[in-house]
C-alpha positions in Angstrom: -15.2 -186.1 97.6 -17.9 -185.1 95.5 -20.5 -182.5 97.0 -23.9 -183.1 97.9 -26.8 -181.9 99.9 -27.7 -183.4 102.7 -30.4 -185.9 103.7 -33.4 -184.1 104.7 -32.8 -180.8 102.8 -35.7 -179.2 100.8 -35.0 -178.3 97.3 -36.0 -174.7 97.1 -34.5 -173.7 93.2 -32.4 -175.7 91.0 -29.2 -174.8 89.2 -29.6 -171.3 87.4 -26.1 -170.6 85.0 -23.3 -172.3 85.1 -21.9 -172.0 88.4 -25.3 -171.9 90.8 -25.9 -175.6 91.5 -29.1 -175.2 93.3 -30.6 -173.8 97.1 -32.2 -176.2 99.6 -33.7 -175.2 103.1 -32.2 -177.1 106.1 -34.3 -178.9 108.5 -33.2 -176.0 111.2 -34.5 -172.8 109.0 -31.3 -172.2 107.5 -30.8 -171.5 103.6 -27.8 -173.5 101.7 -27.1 -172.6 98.1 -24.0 -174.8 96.3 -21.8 -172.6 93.7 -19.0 -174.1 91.3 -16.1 -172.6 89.8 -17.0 -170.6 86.8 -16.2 -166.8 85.5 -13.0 -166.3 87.3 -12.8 -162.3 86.9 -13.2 -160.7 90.0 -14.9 -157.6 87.8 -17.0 -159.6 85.9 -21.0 -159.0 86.4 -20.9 -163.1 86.5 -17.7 -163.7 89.0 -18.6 -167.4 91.2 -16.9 -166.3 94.0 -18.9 -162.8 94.7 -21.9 -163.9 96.5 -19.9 -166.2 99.1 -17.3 -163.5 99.3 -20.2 -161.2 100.3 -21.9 -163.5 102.5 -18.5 -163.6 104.3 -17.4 -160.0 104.6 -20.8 -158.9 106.1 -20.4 -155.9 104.2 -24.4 -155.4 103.8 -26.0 -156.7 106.5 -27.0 -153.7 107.8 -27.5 -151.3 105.2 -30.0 -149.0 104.5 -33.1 -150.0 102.3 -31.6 -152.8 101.5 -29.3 -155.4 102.7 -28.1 -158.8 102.3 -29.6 -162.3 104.5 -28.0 -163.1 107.8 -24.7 -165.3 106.8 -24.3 -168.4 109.5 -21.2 -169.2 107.7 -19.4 -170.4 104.2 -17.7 -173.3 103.6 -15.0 -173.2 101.0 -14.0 -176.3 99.2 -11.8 -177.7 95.8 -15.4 -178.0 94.0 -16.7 -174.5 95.3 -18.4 -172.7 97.8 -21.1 -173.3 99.8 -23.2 -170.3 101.5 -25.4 -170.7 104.5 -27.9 -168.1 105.1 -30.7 -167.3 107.2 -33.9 -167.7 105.4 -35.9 -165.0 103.8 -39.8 -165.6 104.3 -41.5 -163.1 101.7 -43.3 -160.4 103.3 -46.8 -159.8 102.5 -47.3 -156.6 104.2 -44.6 -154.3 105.7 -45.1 -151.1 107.7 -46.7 -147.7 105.3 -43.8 -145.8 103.5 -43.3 -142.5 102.8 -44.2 -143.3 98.6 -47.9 -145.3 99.8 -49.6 -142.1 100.8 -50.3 -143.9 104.1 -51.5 -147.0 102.9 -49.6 -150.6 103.8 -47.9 -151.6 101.2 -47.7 -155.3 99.9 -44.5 -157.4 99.5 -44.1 -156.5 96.1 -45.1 -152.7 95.5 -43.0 -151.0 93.4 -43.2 -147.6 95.3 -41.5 -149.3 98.3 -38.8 -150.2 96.5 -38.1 -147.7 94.4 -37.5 -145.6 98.1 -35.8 -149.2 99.1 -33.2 -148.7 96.5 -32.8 -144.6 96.5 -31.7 -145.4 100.5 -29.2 -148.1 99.2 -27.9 -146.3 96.8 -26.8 -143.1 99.2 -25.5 -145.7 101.5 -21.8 -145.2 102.4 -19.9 -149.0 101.1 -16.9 -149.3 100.1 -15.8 -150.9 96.7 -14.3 -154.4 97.5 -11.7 -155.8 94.9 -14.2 -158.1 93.6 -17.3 -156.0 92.9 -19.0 -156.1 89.5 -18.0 -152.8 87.3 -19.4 -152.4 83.7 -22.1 -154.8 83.8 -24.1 -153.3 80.8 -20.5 -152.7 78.6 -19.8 -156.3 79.3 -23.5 -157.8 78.7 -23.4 -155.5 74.8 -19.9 -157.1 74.5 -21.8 -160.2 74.5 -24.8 -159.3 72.3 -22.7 -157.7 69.8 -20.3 -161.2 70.1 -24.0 -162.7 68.9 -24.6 -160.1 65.9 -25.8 -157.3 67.8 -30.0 -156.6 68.1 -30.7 -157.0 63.8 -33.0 -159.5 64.3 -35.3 -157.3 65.8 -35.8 -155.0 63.0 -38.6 -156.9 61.5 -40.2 -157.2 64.8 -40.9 -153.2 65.0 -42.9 -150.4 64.0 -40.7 -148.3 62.0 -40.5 -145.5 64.3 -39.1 -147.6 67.2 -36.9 -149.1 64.5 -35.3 -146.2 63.9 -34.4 -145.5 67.4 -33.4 -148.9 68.2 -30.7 -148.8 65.4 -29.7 -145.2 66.6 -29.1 -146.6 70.2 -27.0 -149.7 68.9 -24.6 -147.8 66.9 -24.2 -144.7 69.6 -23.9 -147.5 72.6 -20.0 -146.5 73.6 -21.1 -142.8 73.7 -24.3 -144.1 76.0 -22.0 -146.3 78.1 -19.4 -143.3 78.0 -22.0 -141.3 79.2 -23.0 -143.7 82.2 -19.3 -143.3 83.1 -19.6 -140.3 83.9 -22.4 -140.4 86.5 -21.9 -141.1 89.8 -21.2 -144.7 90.8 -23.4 -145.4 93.8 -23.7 -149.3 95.7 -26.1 -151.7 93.2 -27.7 -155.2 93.8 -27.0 -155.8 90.1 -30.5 -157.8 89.5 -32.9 -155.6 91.1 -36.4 -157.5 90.6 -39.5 -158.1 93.1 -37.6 -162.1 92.8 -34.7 -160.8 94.1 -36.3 -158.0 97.1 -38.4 -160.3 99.0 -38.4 -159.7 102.6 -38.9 -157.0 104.6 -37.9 -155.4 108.3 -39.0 -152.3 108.5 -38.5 -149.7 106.1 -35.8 -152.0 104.6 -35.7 -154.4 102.1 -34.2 -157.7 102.7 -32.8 -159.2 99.3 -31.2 -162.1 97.6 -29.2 -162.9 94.5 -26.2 -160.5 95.2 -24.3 -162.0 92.1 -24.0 -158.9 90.4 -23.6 -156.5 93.7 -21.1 -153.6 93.3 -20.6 -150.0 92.2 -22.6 -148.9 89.2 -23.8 -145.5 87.9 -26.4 -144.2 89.9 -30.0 -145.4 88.2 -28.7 -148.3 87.5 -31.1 -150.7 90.3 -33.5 -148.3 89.2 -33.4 -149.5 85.3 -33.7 -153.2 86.3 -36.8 -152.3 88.6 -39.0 -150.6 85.6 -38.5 -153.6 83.6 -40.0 -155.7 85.9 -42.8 -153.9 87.2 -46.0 -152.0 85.8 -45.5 -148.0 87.1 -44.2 -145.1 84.9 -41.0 -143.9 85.3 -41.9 -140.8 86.8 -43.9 -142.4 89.5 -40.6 -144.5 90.7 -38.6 -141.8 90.5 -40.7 -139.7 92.5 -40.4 -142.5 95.0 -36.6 -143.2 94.9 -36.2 -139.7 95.7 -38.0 -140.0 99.1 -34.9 -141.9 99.9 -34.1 -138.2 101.3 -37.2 -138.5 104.3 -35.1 -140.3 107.2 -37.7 -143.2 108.2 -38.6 -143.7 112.3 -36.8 -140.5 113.4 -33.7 -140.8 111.9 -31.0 -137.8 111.1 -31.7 -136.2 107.8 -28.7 -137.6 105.3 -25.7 -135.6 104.7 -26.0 -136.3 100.9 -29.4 -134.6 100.0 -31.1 -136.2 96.7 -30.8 -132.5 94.7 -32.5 -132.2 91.2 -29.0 -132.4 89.4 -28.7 -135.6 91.5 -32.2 -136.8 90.4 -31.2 -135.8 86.8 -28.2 -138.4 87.2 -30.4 -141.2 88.3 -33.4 -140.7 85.9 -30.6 -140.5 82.8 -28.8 -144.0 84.5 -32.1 -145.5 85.5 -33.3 -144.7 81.2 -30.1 -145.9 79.6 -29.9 -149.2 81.7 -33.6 -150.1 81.0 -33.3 -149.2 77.3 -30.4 -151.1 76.3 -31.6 -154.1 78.7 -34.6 -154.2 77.3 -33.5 -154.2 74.0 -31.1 -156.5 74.4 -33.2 -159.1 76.1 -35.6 -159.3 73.5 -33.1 -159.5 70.9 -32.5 -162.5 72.6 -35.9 -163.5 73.3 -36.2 -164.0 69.4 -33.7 -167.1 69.9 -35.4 -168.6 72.5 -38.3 -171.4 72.1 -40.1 -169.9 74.1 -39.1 -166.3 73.9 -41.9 -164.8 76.7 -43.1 -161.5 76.8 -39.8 -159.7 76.0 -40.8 -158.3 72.3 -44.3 -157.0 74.5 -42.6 -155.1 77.2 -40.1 -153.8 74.7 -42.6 -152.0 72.8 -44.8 -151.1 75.8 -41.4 -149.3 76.9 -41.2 -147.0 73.5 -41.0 -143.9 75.2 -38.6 -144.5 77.1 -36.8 -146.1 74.6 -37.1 -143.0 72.9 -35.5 -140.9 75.5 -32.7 -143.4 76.2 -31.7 -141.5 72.8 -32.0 -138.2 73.4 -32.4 -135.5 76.3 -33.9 -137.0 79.5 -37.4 -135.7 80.0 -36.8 -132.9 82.5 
């Protein structure tokens, strides 16, 4: 029998990829999204059967800083799996953190969660069998499968040029070099999208396709690309992870600079060959957005993805 929502359900987003169907709201509050069968490698960044599998273990729920939607329950069938979740309303306030200097921060603000994601990533989960691992090795896999980033040479300054070229042919010492940091718990797709609600200091967030053990920085890369704040400023945030919120015991695992070190070098590497990449692929789009723009706006960065991390 062929799946299908229900009467009465409220489209909320259709299908995104190949194996999210789409996500309706029921008439009762609760949050349905319909996945098909698709990349069937549990390690794989794109695996079908991670974000029910999730929603069914529980395993963040209660995390700190940030955490996964209430699961009611998942229904497993021979056409896929279907997740039911409590809804997450986005915030538009949430109670002063540490990073706004006193002031209440809005659903959105970077500062937040940049500290959001520096108390996820000291949180204590362990790796389940079917967590994503080399996300960025298998994402240049694909981009070199597509002829690699050449058609952006005539799209920039020379200078950048340069470094862009430099950073393709040295990417298995860069990903070599993110092996070696630590691997720390990662949404995978860090964006203000995807961190939407708020209880407390935490951050409630959706989209958990790509959630599993990456080098530490990692959350941190996808988060510069999407917001508007140097580098320094977010790190200088993500490392107030260490300042226990409402009381709390100070955490065993203190953020030290050599720690800090780790995350800005993951955090730069991630952001520059994402970025890269994504406007590489931008320039095959018909409507390739702003890609090429925030690329160059990044240059600096870019620039230190290829050499010594500012210290």
């Amino acid at each position: 029998m062929t799946w299908r929502p229900a009467a009465g359900w409220q489209p909320l987003t259709s299908g995104t990829g190949q194996s999210n169907v789409g996500v309706w709201r029921t008439p009762e509050g609760w949050v349905v999204k319909r996945l098909v069968p698709g990349v069937d490698n549990p390690r794989h960044h794109a695996y079908w059967r991670r974000q029910p599998l999730l929603a069914e273990s529980r395993l963040l729920e209660a995390t700190p800083g940030l955490r996964s939607p209430t699961c009611l329950k998942v229904e497993w069938d021979e056409g896929g799996a279907t997740i039911w979740t409590a809804e997450v309303s986005p915030a538009t306030d949430a109670a002063a953190s540490p990073a706004a200097n006193g002031r209440s921060p809005g659903a959105g603000d970077p500062l937040f969660l940049a500290v959001a994601l520096g108390r996820f990533a000291q949180a204590h989960v362990p790796e389940p069998s079917w967590g994503a691992r080399d996300v960025l090795r298998d994402r240049l896999a694909t981009v070199a499968g597509r002829g690699g980033w050449g058609a952006l040479d005539p799209e920039l300054p020379a200078d950048l040029r340069h470094v862009v070229r430099d950073l393709w042919v040295r990417r298995d010492a860069a990903l070599a070099e993110l092996d070696a940091l630590p691997r720390v718990p990662t949404h995978g797709d860090a964006h203000p999208g995807n961190l939407i609600g708020r209880d407390g200091e935490d951050v409630i967030a959706i989209d958990w396709e790509q959630f599993g053990l990456a080098p530490t920085g990692f959350d941190l890369g996808y988060l510069i690309l999407a917001v508007d704040l140097p580098l320094d400023d977010l790190l200088a945030a993500y490392a107030l992870a260490d300042r226990p919120p409402n009381g709390e015991q100070e955490p065993s695992n203190r953020m030290t600079a050599a720690n800090l070190h780790a995350v800005r070098r993951g955090a730069v590497l991630t952001a520059a060959y994402t970025a890269i990449s994504r406007a590489a692929w931008s320039l095959t789009q018909p409507d390739p957005g702003d890609h090429l723009t925030r690329l160059l706006h990044l240059s600096n960065l870019i620039a230190e993805a290829n050499g010594e991390p500012t210290r």
